[in-house]
C-alpha positions as CSV (number, residue, x, y, z in Angstrom):
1,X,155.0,75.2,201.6
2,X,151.5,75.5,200.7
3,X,149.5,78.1,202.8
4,X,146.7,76.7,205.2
5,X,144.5,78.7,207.6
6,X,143.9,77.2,211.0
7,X,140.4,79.7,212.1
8,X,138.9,76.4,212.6
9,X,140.7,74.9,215.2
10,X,140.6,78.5,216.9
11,X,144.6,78.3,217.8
12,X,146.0,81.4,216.3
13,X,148.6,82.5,218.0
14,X,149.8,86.2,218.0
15,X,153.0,85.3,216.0
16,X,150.9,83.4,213.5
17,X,148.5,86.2,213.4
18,X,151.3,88.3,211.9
19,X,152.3,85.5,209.6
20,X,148.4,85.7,208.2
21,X,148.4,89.2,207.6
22,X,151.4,89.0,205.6
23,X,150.2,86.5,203.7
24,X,147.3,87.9,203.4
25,X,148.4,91.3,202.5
26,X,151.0,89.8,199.7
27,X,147.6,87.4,198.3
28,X,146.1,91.1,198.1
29,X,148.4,92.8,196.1
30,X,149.0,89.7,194.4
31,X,145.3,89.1,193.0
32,X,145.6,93.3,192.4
33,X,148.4,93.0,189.9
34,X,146.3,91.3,186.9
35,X,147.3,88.2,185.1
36,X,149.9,91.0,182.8
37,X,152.0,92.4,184.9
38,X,152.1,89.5,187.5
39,X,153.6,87.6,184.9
40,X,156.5,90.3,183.9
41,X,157.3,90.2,187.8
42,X,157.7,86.6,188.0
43,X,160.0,86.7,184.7
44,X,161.9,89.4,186.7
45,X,162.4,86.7,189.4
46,X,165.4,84.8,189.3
47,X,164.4,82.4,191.9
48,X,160.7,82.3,190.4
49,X,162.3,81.3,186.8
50,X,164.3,78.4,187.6
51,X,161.2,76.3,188.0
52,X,160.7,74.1,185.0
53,X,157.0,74.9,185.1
54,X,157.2,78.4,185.3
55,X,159.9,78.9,182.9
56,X,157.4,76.5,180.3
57,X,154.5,79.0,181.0
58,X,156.5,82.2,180.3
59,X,158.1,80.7,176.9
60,X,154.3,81.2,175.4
61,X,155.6,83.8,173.5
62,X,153.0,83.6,170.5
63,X,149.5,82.6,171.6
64,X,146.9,82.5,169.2
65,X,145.2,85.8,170.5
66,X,148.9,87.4,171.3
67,X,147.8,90.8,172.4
68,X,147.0,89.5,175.9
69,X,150.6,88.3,176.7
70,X,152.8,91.2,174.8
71,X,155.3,92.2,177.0
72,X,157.0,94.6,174.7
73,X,154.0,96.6,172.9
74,X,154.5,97.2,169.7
75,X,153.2,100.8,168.5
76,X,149.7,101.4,167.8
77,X,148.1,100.0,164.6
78,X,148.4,101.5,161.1
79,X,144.6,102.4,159.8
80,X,144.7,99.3,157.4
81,X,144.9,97.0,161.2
82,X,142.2,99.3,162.9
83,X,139.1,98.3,164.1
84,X,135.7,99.8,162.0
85,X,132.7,98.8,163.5
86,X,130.6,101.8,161.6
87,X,128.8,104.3,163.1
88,X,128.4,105.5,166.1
89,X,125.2,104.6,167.6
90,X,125.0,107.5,170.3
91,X,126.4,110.4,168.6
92,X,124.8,112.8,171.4
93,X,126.1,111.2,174.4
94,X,129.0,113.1,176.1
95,X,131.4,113.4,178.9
96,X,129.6,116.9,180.6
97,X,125.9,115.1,181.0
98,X,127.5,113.6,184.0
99,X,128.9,114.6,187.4
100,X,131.2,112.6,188.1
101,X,131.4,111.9,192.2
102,X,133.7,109.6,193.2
103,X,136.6,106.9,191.7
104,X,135.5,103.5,193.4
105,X,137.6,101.3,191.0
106,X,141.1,101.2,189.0
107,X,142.6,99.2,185.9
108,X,144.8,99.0,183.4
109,X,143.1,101.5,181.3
110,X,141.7,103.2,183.6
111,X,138.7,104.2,186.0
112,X,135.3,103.2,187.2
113,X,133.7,106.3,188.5
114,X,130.6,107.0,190.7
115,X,128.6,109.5,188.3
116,X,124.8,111.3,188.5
117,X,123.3,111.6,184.9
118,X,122.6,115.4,185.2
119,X,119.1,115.8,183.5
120,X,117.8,112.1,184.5
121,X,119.6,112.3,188.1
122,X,120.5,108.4,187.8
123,X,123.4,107.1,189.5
124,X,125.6,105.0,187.3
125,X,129.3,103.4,187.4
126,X,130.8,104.8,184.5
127,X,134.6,103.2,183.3
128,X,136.5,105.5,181.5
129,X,139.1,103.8,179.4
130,X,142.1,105.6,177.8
131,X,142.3,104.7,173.8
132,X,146.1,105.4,173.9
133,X,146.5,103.2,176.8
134,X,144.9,100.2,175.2
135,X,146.1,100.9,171.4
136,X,149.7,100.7,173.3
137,X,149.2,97.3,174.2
138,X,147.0,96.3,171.5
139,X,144.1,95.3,173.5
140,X,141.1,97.1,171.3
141,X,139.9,93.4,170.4
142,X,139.0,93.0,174.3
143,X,137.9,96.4,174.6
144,X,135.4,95.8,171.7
145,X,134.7,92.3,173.0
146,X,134.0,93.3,176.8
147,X,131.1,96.0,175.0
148,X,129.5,93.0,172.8
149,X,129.4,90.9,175.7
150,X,127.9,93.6,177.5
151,X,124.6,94.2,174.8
152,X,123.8,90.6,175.2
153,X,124.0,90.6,179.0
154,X,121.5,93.3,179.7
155,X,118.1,91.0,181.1
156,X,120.2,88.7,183.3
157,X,119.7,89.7,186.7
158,X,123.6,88.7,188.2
159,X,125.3,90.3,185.5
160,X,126.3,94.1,185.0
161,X,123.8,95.7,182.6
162,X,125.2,98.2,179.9
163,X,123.0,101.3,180.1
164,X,124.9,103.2,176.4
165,X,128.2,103.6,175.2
166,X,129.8,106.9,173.7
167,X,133.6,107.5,173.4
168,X,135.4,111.4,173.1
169,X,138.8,111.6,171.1
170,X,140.8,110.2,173.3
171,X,138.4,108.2,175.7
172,X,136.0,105.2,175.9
173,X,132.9,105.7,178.5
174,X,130.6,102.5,179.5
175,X,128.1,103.5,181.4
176,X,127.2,100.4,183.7
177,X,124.6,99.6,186.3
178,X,125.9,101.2,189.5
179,X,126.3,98.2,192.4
180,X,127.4,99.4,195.8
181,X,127.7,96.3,197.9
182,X,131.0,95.6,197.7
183,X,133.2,93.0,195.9
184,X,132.5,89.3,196.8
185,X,136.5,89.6,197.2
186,X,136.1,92.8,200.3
187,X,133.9,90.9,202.4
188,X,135.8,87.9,202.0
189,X,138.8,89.6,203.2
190,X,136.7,90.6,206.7
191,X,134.9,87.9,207.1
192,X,138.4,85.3,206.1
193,X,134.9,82.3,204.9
194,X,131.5,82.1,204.8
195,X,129.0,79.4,206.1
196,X,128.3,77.0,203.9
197,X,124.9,78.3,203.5
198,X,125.9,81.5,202.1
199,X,128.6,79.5,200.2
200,X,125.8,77.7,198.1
201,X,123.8,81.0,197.6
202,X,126.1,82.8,196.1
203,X,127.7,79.8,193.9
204,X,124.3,79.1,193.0
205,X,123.6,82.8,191.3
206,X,127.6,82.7,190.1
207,X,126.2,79.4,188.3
208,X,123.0,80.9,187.0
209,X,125.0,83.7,185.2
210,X,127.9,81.5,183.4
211,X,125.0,79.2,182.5
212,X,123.4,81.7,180.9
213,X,126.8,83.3,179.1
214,X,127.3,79.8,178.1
215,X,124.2,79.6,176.4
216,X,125.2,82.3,174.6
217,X,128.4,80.6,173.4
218,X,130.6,82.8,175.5
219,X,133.3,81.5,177.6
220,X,133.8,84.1,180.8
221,X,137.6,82.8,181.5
222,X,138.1,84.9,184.6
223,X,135.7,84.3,187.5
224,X,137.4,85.3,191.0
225,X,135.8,87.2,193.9
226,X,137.3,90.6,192.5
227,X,134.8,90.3,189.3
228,X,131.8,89.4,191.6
229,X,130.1,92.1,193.1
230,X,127.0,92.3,195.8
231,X,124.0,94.6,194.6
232,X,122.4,96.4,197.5
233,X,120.5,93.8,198.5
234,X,122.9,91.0,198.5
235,X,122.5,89.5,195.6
236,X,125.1,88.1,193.0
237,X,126.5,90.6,190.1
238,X,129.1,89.4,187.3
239,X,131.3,92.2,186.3
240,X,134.6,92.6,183.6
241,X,134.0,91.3,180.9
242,X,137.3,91.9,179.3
243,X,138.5,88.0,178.9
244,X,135.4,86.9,177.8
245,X,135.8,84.8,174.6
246,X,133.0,84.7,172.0
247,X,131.6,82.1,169.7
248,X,132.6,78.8,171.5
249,X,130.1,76.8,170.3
250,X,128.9,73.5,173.0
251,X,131.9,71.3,171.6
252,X,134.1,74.4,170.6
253,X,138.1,75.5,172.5
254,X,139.9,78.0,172.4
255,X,143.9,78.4,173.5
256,X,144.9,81.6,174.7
257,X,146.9,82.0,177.9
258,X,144.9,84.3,180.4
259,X,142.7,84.7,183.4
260,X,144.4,85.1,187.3
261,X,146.9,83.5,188.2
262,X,145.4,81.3,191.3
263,X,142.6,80.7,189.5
264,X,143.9,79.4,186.3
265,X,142.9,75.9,185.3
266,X,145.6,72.8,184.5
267,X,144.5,72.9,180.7
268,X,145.7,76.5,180.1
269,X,148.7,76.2,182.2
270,X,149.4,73.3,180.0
271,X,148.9,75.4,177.3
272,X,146.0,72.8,175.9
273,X,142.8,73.5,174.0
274,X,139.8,74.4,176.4
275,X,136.2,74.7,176.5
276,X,133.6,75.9,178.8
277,X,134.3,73.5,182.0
278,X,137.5,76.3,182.3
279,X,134.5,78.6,184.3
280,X,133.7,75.4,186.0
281,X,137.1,75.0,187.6
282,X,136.8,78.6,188.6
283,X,133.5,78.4,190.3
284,X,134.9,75.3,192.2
285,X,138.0,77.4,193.0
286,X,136.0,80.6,194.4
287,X,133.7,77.9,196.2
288,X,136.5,76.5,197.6
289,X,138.2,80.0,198.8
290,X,134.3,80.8,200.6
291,X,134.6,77.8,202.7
292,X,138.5,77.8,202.9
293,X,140.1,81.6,202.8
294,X,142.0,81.0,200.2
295,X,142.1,79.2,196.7
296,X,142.4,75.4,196.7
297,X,146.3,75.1,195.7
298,X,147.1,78.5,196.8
299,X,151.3,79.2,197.6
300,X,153.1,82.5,198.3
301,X,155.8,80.6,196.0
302,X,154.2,81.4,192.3
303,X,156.4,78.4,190.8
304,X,154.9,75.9,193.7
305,X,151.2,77.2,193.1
306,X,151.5,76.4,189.8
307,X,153.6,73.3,190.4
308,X,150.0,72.4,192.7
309,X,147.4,73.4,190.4
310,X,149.1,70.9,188.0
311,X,150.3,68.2,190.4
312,X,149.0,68.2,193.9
313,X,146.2,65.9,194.8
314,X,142.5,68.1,195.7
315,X,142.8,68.2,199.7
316,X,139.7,69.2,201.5
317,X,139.5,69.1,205.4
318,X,136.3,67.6,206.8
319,X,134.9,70.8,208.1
320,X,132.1,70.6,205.1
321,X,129.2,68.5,204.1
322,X,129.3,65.3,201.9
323,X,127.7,67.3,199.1
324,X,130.2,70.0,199.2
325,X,133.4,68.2,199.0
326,X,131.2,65.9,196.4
327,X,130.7,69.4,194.2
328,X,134.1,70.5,195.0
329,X,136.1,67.0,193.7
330,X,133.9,67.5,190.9
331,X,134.6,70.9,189.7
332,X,138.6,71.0,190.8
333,X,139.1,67.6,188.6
334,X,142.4,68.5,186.6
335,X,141.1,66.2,183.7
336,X,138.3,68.9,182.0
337,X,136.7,65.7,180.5
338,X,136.0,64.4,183.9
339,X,135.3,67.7,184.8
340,X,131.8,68.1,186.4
341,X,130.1,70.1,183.7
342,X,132.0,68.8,180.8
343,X,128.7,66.7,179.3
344,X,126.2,68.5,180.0
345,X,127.7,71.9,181.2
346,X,125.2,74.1,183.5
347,X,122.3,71.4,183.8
348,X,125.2,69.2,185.5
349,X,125.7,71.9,188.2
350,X,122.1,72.8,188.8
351,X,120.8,69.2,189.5
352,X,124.0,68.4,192.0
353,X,123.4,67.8,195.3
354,X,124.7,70.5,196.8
355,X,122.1,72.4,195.3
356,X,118.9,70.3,195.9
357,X,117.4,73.1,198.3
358,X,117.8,75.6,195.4
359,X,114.8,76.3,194.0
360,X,116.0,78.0,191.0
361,X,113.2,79.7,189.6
362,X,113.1,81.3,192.8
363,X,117.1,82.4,192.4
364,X,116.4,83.7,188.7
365,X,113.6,86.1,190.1
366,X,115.3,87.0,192.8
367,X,112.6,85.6,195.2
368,X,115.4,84.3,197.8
369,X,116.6,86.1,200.5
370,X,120.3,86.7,200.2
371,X,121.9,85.6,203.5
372,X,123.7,89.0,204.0
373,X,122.4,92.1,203.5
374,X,125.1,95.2,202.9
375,X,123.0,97.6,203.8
376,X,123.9,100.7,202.4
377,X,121.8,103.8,202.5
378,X,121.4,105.0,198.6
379,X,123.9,105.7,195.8
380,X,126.3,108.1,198.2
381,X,126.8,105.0,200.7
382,X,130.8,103.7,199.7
383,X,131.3,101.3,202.9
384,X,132.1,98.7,201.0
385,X,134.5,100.4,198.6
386,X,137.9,100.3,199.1
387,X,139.3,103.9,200.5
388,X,142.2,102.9,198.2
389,X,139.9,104.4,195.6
390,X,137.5,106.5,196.6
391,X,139.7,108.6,198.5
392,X,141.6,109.5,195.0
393,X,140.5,112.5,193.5
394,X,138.5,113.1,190.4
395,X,140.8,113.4,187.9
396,X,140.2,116.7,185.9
397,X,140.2,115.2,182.9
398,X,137.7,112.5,183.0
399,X,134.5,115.0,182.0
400,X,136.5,117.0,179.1
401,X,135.0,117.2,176.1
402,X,136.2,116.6,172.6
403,X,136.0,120.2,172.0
404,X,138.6,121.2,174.5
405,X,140.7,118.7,173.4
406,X,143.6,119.1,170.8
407,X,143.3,116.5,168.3
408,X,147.0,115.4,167.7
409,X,147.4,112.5,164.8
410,X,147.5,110.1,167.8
411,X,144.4,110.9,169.1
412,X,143.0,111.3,165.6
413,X,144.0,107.8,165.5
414,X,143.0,106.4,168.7
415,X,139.2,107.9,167.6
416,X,139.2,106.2,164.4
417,X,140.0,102.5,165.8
418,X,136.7,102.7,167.9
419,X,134.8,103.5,165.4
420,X,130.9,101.8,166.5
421,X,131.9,101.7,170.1
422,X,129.0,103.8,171.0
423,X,125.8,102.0,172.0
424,X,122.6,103.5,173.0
425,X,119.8,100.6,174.0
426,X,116.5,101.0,171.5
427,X,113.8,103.2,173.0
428,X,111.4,100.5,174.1
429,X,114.1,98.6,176.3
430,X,113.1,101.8,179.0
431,X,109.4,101.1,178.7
């Protein structure tokens, strides 16, 4: 039984208000888990696995990239597999030129911290990641990826800018622009949808920025409220760039089996060759969950979700404008050369309909209002983090420095596969 909100019709009772929590609550946790570990749950499931779809899906056992889907990690790599880059390009950087103030995001690696730069007092979001963590699963590639992604992002206004890199023995620091609006995702889960209005700004600026990593020849792979964060004024910021996929050229695929579950398009759960119009299905899906609550084929039942992104016909209520169902049939077509997008990728998204009151010189400079402003106070103002993380303490460990640490061969090893991590922008880029 597919999932469907009834806000509009304004008949909620109180026992289906209890029903909407849960589901809600499960979608939460859910959309939490990563595309990873959700999977290794569903295999778990006895019921879940029985579904000819689902038991397709999980026999991808050797994708062409297979360090995204290894469910038993093999150890780390010898030095002949490791990854040299050179030399580091920010030797000074280090962990104790920062406080380090708050934890106000988690992942598989591990933490995105709220830190002051001691001697320029600059607030910045720094992510820590643990080498050893990564290594285990054999995800240094991403890592490496996510960084490169980030040096070419730095002038576009809705996408994270990377301030330096540095690493320690056993760690990996990016220290990112610091946004404090909240995740696209938070307000969505107070608010349940957004006007159709605010629907269009944001998908417009969403647009703007997977245009412009497109024209770059990278593939983003994993758009969802949770990666989409609101700057302090409301506008549009792309974060995580850890799925990103590099060097898909206009005509170019690629084949590996990732992203989040709800979100995935019909081509990789088909486990076909895609291209670009994947981040075109996932704008029309988070489209789709502004206006809706949730995403278009969205099921408690993982097997039936899937069984719907594949199968089930697009069904839109007629609580929207013509030009948004128009943009949304368009986007959430299963075949990806029908797709809109698929001929002439961001140009066929910007001259829609849906979008003729965009003036988008205006969007690229910023020179629209944003329809909601967060209002927060200055860099101490966490309202629109979730407690879940800032109320976790500091761990001890994130500000040691190599010094204090005890170089065992694995750490020794972890250092050497990072080798050109560090970054540090060139001196004019602050002029």
């Amino acid at each position: 039984m597919t999932v469907r909100t009834e806000a509009a019709r304004g008949t909620l009772t109180y026992s289906r208000m209890r029903g909407m929590v849960a589901i809600l609550i499960a979608f939460m946790k859910q959309r939490r888990m990563g595309l990873n570990d959700f999977i290794q749950k569903i295999a778990n499931n006895s019921y879940a696995c029985k579904h000819p779809e689902v038991q397709s899906i999980l026999k991808i056992s050797q994708p062409q990239e297979p360090e995204l889907l290894n469910a038993n990690p093999s150890p780390p790599p010898s030095p002949s597999q490791q990854i040299n880059l050179g030399p580091s390009s920010n030797p000074h950087a280090k962990p104790s030129d920062f406080h380090f103030l708050k934890v106000i995001g988690k992942g598989s690696f591990g933490k995105v911290l709220l830190a002051r730069h001691k001697a320029e007092e600059a607030f910045y979001a720094v992510k820590v990641l643990q080498k050893k963590a990564i290594l285990k699963k054999k995800e240094e590639k991403h890592i490496m990826s996510e960084r490169n992604v980030l040096l070419k992002n730095v002038k576009h206004p809705f996408l994270v800018g990377l301030h330096f890199s540095f690493q320690t023995a056993d760690k990996l620091y990016f220290v990112l622009d610091y946004i404090n609006g909240g995740e696209l995702f938070y307000h969505l889960q107070r608010e349940r949808c957004f006007l159709e209005p605010r629907a269009r700004f944001y998908a417009a600026e969403i647009a703007s920025a997977l245009g412009y990593l497109h024209s770059l020849n990278i593939v983003y792979r994993d758009l969802k409220p949770e990666n989409i964060l609101l700057d302090s004024q409301g506008h549009i910021v792309l974060t995580d760039f850890g799925l990103c996929k590099e060097n898909i050229e206009p005509n170019g695929t690629t084949s590996t089996f990732c992203g989040t579950p709800e979100y995935l398009a019909p081509e990789v759960l088909h486990k076909q060759p895609y291209d670009r119009t994947v981040d075109w299905w996932c704008l029309g899906a988070v489209l789709y969950e502004m206006l809706y609550g949730l995403p278009p084929f969205y099921s408690r039942n993982t097997a039936e979700m899937y069984d719907n992104i594949l199968n089930k016909p697009l069904q839109l209520k007629p609580n929207i404008t013509n030009s948004a169902r128009h943009l949304l049939e368009g986007l959430l077509q299963k075949d990806r050369t029908k797709r809109l997008g698929a001929k002439d990728d961001f140009m066929e998204i910007k001259s829609h309909v849906f979008f003729s009151v965009i003036n988008w010189d205006d969007l690229i400079n910023k020179k629209i209002t944003p329809p909601f402003n967060p209002n927060v106070s200055g860099p101490s103002d966490l309202r629109h983090f979730d407690p879940e993380f800032t109320e976790e303490p500091v761990p001890n460990s994130i500000g040691r420095s190599p010094d204090s640490i005890l170089l065992t061969a694995s750490v020794k090893e972890a250092a050497e596969a990072f080798l050109g991590f560090s970054y540090a922008p060139p001196v004019d880029s602050f002029l």
